[in-house]
C-alpha positions as a Markdown table, in Angstrom:
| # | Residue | x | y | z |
|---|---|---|---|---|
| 1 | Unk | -77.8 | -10.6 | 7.7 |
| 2 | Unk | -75.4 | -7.9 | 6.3 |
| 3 | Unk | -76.8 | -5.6 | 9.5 |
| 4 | Unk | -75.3 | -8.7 | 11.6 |
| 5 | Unk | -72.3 | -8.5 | 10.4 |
| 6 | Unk | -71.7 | -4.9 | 10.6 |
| 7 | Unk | -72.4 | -5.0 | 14.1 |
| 8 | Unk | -70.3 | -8.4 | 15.1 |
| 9 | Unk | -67.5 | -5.8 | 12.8 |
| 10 | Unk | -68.5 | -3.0 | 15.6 |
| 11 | Unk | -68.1 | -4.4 | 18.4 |
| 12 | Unk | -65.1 | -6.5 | 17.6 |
| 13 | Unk | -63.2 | -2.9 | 16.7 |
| 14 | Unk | -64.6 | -1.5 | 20.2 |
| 15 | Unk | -63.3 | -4.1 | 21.8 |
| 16 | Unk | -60.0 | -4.1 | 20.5 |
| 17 | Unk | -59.7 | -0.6 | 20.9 |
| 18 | Unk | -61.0 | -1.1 | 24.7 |
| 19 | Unk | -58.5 | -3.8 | 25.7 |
| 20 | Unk | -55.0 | -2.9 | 27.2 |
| 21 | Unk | -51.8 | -2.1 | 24.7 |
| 22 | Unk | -49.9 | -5.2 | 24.8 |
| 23 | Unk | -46.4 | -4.5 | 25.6 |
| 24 | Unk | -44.0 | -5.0 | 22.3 |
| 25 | Unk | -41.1 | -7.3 | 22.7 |
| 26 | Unk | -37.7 | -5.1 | 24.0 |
| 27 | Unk | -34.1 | -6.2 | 23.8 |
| 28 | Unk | -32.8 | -7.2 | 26.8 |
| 29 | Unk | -31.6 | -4.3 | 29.1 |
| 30 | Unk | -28.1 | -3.6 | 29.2 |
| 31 | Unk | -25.9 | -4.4 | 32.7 |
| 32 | Unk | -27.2 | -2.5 | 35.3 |
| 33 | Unk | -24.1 | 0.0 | 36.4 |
| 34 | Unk | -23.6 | 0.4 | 40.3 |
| 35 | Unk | -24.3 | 4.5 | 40.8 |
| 36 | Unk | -21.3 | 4.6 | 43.6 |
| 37 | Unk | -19.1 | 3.4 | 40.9 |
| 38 | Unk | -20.6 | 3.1 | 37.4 |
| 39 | Unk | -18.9 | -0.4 | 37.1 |
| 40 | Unk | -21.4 | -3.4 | 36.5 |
| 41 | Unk | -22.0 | -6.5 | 38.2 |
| 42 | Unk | -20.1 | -8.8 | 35.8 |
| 43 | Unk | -17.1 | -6.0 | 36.1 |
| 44 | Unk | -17.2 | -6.6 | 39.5 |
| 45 | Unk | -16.7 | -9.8 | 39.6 |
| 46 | Unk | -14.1 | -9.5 | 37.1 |
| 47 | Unk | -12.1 | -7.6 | 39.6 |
| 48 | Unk | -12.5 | -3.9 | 38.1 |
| 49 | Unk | -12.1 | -1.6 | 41.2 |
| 50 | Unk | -12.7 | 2.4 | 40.8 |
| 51 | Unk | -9.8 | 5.1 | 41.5 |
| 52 | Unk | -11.3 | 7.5 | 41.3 |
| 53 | Unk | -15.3 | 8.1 | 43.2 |
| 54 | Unk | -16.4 | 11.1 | 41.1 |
| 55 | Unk | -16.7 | 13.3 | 44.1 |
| 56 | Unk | -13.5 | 13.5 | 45.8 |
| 57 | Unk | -9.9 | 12.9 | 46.1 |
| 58 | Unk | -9.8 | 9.7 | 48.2 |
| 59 | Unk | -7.1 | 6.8 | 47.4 |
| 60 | Unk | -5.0 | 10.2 | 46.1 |
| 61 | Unk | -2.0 | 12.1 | 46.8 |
| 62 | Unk | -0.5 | 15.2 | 45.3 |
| 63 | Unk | 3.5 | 15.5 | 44.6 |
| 64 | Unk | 3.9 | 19.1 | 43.9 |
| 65 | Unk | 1.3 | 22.2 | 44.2 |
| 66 | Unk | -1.2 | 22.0 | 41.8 |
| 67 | Unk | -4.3 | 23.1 | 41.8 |
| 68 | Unk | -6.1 | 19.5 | 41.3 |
| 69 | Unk | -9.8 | 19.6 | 42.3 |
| 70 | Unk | -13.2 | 17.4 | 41.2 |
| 71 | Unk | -15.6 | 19.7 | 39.6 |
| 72 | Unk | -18.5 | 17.8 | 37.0 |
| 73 | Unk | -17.3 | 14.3 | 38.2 |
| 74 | Unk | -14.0 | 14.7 | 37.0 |
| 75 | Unk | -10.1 | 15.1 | 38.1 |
| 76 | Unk | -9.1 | 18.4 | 36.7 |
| 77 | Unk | -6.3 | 20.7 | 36.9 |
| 78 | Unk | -5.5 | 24.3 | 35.4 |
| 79 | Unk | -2.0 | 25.4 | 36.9 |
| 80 | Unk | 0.8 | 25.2 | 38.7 |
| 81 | Unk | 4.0 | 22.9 | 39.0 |
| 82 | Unk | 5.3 | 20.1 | 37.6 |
| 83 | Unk | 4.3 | 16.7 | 39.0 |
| 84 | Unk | 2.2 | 13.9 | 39.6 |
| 85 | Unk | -1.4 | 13.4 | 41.6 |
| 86 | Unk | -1.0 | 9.3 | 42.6 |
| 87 | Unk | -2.5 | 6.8 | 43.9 |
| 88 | Unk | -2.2 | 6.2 | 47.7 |
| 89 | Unk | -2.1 | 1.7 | 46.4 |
| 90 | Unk | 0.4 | 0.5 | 44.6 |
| 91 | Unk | 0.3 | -2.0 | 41.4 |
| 92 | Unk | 2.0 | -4.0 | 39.0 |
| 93 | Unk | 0.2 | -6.0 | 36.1 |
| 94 | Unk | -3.2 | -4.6 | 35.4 |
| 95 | Unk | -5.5 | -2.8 | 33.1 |
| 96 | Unk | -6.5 | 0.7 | 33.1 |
| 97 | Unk | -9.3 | 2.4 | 31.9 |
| 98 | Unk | -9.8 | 6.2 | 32.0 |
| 99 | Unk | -11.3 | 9.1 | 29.6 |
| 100 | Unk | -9.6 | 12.4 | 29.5 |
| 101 | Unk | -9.7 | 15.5 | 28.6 |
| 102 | Unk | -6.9 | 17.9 | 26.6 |
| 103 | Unk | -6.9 | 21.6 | 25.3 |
| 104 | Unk | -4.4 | 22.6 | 22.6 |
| 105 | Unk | -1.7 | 24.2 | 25.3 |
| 106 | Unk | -1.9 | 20.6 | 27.3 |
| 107 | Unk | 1.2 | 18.8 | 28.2 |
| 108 | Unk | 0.3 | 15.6 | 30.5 |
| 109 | Unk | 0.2 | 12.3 | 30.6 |
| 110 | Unk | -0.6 | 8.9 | 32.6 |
| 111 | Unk | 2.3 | 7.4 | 34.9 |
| 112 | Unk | 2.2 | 4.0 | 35.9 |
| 113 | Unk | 5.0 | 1.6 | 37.6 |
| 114 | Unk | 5.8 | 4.8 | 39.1 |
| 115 | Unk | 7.7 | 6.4 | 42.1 |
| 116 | Unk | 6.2 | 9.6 | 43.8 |
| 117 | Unk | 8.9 | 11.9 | 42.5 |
| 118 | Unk | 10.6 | 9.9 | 39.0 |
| 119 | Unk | 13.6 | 11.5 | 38.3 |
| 120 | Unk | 12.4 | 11.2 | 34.4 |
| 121 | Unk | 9.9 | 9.7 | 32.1 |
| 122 | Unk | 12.5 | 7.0 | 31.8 |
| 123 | Unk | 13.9 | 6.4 | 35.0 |
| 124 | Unk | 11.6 | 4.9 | 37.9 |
| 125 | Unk | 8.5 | 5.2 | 35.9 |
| 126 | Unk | 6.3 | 4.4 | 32.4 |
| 127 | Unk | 4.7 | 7.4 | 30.6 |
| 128 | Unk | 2.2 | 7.6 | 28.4 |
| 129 | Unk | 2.1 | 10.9 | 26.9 |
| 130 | Unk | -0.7 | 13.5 | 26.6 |
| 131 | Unk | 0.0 | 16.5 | 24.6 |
| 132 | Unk | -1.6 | 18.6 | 21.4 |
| 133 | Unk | 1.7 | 19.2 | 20.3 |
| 134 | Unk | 2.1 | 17.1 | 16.4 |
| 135 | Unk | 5.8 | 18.4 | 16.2 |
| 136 | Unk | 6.9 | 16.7 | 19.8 |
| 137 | Unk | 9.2 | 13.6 | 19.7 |
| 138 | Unk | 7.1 | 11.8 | 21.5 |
| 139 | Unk | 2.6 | 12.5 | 20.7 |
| 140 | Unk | 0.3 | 11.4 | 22.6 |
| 141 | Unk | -0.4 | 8.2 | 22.9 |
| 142 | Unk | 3.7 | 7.6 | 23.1 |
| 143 | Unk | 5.9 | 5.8 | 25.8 |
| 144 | Unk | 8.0 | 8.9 | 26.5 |
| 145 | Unk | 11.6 | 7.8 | 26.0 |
| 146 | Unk | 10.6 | 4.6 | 25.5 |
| 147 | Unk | 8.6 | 3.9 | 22.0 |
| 148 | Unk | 6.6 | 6.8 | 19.7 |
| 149 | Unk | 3.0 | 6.6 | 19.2 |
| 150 | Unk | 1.6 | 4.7 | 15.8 |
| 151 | Unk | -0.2 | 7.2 | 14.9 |
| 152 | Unk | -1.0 | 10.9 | 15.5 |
| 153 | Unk | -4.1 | 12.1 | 18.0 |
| 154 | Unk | -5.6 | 15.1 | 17.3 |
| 155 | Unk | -6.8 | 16.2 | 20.6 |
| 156 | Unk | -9.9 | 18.2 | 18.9 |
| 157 | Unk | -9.9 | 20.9 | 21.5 |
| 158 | Unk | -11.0 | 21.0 | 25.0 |
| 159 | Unk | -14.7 | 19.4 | 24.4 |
| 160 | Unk | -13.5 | 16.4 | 23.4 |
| 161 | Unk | -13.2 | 13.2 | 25.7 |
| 162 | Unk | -10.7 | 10.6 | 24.7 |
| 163 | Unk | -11.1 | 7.1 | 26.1 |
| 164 | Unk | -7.8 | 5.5 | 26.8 |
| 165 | Unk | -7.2 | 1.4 | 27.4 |
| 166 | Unk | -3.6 | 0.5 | 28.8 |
| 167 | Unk | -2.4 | -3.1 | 29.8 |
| 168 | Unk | 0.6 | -3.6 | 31.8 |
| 169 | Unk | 1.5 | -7.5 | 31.5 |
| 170 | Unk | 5.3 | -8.1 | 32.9 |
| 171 | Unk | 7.6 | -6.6 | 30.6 |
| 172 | Unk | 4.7 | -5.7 | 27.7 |
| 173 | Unk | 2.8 | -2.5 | 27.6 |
| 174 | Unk | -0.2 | -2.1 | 24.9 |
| 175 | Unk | -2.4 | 1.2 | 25.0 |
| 176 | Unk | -5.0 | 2.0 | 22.6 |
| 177 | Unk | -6.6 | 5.3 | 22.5 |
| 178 | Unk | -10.5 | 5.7 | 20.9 |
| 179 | Unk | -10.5 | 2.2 | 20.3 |
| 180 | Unk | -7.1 | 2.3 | 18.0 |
| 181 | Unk | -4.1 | 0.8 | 19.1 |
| 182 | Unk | -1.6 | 3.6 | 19.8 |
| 183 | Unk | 1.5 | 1.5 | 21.4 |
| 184 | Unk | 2.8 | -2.1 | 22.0 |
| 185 | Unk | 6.1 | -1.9 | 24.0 |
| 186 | Unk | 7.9 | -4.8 | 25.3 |
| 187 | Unk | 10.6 | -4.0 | 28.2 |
| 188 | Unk | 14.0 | -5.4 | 28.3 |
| 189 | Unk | 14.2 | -4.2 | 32.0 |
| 190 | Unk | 10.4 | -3.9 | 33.2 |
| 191 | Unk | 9.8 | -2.4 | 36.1 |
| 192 | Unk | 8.1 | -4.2 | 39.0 |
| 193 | Unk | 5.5 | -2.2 | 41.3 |
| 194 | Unk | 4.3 | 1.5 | 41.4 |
| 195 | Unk | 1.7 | 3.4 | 41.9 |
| 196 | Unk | -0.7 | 5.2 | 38.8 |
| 197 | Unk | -0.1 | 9.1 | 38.5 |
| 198 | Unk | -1.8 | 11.7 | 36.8 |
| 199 | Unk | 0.8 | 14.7 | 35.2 |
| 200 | Unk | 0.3 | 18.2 | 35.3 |
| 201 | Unk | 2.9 | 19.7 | 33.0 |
| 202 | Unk | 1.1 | 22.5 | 31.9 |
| 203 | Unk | -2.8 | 23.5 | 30.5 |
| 204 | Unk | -5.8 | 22.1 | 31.5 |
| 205 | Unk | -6.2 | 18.6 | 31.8 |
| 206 | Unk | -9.5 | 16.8 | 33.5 |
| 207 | Unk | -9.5 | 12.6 | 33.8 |
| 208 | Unk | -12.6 | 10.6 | 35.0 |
| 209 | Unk | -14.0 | 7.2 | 35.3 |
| 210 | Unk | -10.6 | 5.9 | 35.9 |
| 211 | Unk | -11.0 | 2.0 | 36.5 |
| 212 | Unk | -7.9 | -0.5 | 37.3 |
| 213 | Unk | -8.6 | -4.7 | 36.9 |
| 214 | Unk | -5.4 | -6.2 | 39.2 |
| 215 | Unk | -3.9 | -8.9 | 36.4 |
| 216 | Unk | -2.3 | -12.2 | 37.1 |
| 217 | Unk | -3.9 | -13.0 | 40.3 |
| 218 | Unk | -3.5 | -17.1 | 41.4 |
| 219 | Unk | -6.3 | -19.3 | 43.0 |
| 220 | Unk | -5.9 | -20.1 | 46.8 |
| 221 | Unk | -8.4 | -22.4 | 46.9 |
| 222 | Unk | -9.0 | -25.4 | 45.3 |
| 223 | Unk | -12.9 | -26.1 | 45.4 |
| 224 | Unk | -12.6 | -29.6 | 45.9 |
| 225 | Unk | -11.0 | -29.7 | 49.9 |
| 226 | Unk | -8.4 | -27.5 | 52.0 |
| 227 | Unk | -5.7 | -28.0 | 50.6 |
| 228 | Unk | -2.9 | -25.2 | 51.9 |
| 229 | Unk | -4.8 | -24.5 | 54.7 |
| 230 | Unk | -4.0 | -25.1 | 57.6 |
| 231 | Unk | -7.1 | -25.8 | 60.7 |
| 232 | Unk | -4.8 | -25.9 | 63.4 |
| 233 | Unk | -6.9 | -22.7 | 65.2 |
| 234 | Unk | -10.4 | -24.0 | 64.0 |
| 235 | Unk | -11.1 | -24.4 | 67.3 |
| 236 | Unk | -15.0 | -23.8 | 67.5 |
| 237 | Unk | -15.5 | -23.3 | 63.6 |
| 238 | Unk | -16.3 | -25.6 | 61.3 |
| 239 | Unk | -14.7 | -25.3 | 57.7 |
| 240 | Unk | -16.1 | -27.5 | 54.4 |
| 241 | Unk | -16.6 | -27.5 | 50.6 |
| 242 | Unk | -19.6 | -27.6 | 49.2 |
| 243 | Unk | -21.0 | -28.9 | 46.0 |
| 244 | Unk | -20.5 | -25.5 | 44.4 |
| 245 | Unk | -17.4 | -25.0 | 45.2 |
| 246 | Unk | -17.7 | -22.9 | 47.8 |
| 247 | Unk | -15.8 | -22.9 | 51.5 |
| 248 | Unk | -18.5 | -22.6 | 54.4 |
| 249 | Unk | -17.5 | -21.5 | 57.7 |
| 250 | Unk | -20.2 | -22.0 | 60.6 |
| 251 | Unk | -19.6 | -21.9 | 64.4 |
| 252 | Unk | -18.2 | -20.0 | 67.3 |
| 253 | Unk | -14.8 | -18.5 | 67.6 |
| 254 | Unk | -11.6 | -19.9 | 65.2 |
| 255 | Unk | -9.9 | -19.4 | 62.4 |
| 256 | Unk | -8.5 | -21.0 | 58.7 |
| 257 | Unk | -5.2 | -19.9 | 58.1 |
| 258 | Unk | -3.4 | -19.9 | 54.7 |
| 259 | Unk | -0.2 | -22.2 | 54.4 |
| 260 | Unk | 1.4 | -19.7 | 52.2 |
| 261 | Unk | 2.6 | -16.5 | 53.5 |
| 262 | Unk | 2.2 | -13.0 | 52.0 |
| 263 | Unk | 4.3 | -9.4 | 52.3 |
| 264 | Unk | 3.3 | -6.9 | 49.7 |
| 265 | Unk | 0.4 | -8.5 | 48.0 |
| 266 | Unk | -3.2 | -8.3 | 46.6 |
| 267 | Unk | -5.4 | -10.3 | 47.7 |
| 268 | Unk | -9.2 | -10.8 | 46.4 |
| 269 | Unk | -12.4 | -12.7 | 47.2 |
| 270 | Unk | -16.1 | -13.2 | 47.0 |
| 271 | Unk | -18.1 | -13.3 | 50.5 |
| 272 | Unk | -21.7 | -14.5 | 51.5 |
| 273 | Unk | -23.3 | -13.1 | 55.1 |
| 274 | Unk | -26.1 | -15.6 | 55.9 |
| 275 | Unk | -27.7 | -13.8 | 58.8 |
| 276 | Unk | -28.2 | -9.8 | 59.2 |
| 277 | Unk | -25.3 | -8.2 | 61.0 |
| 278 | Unk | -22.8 | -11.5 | 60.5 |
| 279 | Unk | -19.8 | -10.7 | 62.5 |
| 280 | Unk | -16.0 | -12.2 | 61.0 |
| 281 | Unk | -12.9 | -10.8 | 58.8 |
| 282 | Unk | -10.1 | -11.7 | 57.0 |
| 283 | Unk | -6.7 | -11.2 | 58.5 |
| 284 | Unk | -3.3 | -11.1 | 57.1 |
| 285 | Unk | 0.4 | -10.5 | 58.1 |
| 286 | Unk | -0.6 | -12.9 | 60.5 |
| 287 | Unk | 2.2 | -14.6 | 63.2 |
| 288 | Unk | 1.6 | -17.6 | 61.6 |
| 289 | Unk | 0.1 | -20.6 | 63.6 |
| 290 | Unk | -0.8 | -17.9 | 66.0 |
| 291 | Unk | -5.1 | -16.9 | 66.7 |
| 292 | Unk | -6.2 | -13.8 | 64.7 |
| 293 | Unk | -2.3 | -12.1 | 65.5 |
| 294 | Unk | -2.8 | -9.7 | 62.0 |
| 295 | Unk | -4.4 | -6.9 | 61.1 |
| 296 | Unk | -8.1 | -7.5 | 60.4 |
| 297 | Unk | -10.3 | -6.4 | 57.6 |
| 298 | Unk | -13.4 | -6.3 | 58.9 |
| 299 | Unk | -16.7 | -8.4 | 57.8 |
| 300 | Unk | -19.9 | -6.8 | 59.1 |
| 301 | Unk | -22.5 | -4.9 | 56.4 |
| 302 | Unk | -24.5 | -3.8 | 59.8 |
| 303 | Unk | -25.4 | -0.1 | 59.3 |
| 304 | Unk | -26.6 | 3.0 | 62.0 |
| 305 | Unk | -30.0 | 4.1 | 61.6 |
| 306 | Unk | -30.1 | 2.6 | 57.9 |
| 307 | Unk | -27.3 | 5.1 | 56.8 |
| 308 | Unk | -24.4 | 3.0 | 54.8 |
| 309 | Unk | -22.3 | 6.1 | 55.9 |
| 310 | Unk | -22.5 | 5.2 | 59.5 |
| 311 | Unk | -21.2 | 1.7 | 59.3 |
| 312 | Unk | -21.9 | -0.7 | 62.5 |
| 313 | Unk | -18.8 | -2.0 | 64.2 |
| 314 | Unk | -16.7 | -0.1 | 61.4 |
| 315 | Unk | -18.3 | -1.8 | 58.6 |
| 316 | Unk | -17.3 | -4.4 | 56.1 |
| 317 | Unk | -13.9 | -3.4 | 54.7 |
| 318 | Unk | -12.7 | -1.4 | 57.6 |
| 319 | Unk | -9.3 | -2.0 | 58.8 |
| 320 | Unk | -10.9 | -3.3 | 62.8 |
| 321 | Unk | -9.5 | -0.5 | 65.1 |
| 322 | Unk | -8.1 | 1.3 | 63.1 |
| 323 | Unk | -10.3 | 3.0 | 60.3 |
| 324 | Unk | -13.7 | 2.4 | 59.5 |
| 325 | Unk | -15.0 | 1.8 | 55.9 |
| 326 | Unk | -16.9 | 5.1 | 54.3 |
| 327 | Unk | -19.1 | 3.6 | 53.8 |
| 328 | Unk | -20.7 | 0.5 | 53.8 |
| 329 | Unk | -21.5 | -1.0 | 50.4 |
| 330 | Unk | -21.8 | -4.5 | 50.8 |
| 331 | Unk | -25.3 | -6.2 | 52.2 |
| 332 | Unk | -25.9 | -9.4 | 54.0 |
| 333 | Unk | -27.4 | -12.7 | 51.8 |
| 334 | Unk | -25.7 | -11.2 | 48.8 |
| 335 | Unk | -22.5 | -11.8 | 47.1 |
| 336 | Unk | -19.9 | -9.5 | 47.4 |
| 337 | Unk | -16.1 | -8.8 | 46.3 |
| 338 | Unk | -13.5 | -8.1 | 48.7 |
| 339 | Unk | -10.0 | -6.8 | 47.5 |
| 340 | Unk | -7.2 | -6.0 | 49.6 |
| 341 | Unk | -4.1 | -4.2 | 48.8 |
| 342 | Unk | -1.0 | -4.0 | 50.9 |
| 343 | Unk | 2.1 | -2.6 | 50.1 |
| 344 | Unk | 4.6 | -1.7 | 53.2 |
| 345 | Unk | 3.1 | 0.4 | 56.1 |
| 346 | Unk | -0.2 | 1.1 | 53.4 |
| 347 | Unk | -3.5 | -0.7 | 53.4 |
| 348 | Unk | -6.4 | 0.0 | 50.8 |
| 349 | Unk | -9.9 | -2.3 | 50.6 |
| 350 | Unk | -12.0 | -2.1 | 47.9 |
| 351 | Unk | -15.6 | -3.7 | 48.1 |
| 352 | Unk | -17.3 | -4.5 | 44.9 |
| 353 | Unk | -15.3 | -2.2 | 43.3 |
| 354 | Unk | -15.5 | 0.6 | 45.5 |
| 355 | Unk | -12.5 | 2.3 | 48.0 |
| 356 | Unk | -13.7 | 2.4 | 51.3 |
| 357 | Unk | -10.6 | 1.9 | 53.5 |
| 358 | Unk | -7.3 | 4.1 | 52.2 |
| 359 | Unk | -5.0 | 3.5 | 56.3 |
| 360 | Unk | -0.7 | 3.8 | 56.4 |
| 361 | Unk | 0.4 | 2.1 | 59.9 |
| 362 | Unk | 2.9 | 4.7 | 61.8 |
| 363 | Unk | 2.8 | 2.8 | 64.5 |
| 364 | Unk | 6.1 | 1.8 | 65.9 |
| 365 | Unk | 7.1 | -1.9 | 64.8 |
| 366 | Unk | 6.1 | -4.5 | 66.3 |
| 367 | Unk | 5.8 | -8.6 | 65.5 |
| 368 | Unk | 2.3 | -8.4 | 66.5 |
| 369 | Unk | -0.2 | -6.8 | 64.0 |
| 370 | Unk | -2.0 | -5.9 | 67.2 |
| 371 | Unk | 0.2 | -4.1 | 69.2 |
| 372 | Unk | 2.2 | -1.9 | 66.3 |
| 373 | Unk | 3.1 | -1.7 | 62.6 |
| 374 | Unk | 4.2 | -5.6 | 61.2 |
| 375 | Unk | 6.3 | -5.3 | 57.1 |
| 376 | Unk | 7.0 | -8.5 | 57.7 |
| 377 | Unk | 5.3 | -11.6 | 56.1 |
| 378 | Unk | 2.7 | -12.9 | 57.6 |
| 379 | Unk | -0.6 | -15.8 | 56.8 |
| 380 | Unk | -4.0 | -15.0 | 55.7 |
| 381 | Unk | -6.9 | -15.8 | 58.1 |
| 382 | Unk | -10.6 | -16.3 | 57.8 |
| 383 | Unk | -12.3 | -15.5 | 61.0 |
| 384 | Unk | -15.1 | -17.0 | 62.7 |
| 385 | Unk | -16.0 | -14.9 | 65.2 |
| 386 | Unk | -19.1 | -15.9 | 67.7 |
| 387 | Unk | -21.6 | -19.1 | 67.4 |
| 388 | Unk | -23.8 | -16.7 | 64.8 |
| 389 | Unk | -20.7 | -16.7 | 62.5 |
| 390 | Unk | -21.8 | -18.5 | 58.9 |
| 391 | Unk | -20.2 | -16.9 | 56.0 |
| 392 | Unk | -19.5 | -18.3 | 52.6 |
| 393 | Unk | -16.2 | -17.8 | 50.5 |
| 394 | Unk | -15.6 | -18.7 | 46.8 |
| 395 | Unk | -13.1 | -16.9 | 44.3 |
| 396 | Unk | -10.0 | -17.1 | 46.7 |
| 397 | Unk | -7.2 | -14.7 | 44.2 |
| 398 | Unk | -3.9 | -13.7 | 45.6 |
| 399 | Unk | -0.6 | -12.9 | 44.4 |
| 400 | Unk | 2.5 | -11.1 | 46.1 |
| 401 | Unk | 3.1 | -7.9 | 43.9 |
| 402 | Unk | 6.7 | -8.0 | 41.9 |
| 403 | Unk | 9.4 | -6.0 | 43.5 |
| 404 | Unk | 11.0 | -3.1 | 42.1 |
| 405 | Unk | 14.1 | -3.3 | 39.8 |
């Protein structure tokens, strides 16, 4: 009996030892980040967009003679003149996410609302300071001219990589650097539109992961019906709502045109391809009551020889004739984010967060969109663009972008 037992005991410890390792229970895995941008999902569909790609210079323009290169996946510079590297787009409320990068001989900062060439940290422009310097008026962290810093950053030499937050809201400007709020300005006299610069003013500075979420945006769509649009050149598309809220378009050739009309504006939205190589766009500074008379960002995620950097038919976010998308990020029978900045002559698209289209217009003027460069106001359009055409919207965000005191 006890020899019985022993063995049962045996063979129950072989077997257990025999028998595959049963995975233990994990937390759940954090948001999966997108490697051409490092932004998530859920930030996507929040609206973040990325400035700045980690490999080049694109959606950027230098002000003075610097020596500004990307070396390690960051911005950096080392000497040189005074002055600014911007952004190509312009904006007005939004949050802005960067980390950067100081030695104890830096003087920089972060411009935002800005012109290319600000006559001073106070006039045409916001500044938030970066600078080693304990004894300056204004430390980092400060609103040059403007507001000083709470408290004092020690910059920790040049290992050291500082996260900053800013949110520019109308007139009121909060910053917090490390997680600690550093500065919460409100403006008598805010300044409307400008573009986001990065200061060389002397030792080596480096910025990456620089991130920008457009704030304030308004729905253009209702989810219910079409309400301010207008169908008047629907001709062989059909337009409805469905139960999720979301606006269908199926059919041949046509177009659903926005009631309201937009200059200088952003202008945002989610898109769904149903079949492979779906052909259609989104216009704007359209003649309005006119057929597809705009400029056209292109709808198409069709690819050449399976490389997203030889976009089909320019690609989804090209401008249509004149610039194709870098690259084509977006794939049919999946949701994704389409934001379009235009500011005068300039056009930038993001899609899902990435820059692909960065075009100025120096064409001569022209009413038409087609046939030279249109400032002036204009619709919005959704195209349907052959009898294959069947393309879902939801998330419909604009807003014209305030003008500059």
């Amino acid at each position: 009996m006890i020899m019985r037992v022993f063995v049962v005991i045996f063979w129950v410890l072989v077997s257990s030892l025999s028998a595959p390792i049963q995975a233990q229970p994990t937390s759940p895995a954090s948001p999966q980040e997108n490697p051409l941008t490092g932004l998530t999902d859920t930030e996507v569909s929040q609206g973040w967009l990325s400035l700045f790609d980690g490999e080049s210079l694109f959606g950027w323009r230098a002000e003075s003679e610097v020596d500004w290169q990307v070396l390690e996946g960051a911005i950096r510079a080392t000497q040189g003149q005074q002055g600014l590297l911007r952004t190509t787009s312009q904006f007005d409320d939004f949050e802005l996410r960067l980390e950067f990068q100081a030695t104890a001989e830096t003087n920089s900062g972060v411009f935002f609302r800005t012109s290319p060439l600000p006559k001073s940290p106070t006039e045409g422009c916001y500044e938030l300071n970066i600078v080693d310097d304990q004894t300056h008026a204004f430390t980092s962290g400060s609103l040059v001219g403007r507001e000083p810093a709470k408290w004092g950053l020690d910059l920790e030499g040049e290992s050291k990589w500082h996260r900053l937050d800013l949110k520019v809201d109308g007139p009121r400007i909060t910053a917090s650097i490390d997680g600690r709020e550093i500065v919460d300005h409100v403006d008598a006299k805010p300044l409307g539109r400008g573009f986001v610069g990065l200061q060389f003013n002397g030792g080596a500075i480096a910025f990456r992961q620089i991130y920008l979420r457009p704030l304030n945006l308004v729905s253009l769509f209702n989810g219910r019906d079409l309400e301010g649009w207008s169908q008047d050149q629907s001709l062989e598309s059909r337009f409805e709502v469905n139960a999720k809220q979301e606006l269908i378009m199926r059919g041949g050739r046509g177009q659903l045109e926005s009631k309201k009309q937009f200059q200088d504006f952003i202008f945002s939205l989610d898109c769904y391809t149903h079949q492979p190589n779906t052909n259609s766009g989104v216009f704007f500074r359209c003649i309005p009551g006119e057929l597809m008379n705009g400029y056209e960002s292109q709808i198409h995620n069709g690819t050449t020889d399976g490389d997203p950097a030889k976009p089909a038919d320019s690609g989804t976010g090209a401008i249509f004739r004149r610039q194709a998308a870098r690259q084509v990020v977006a794939q049919d029978q999946q949701w994704f984010r389409k934001t379009i900045v235009v500011t005068g002559p300039h056009v930038s698209v993001w899609v899902n967060g990435y820059h692909v289209t960065d075009w100025s217009d120096t064409r001569q003027d022209h009413v038409n969109p087609r046939n030279g460069k249109r400032l002036a106001a204009g619709t919005i359009a959704l195209q349907g663009h052959d009898p294959g055409t069947h393309v879902s919207f939801r998330n419909l965000l604009g807003k014209e972008l305030t003008v500059r005191n």
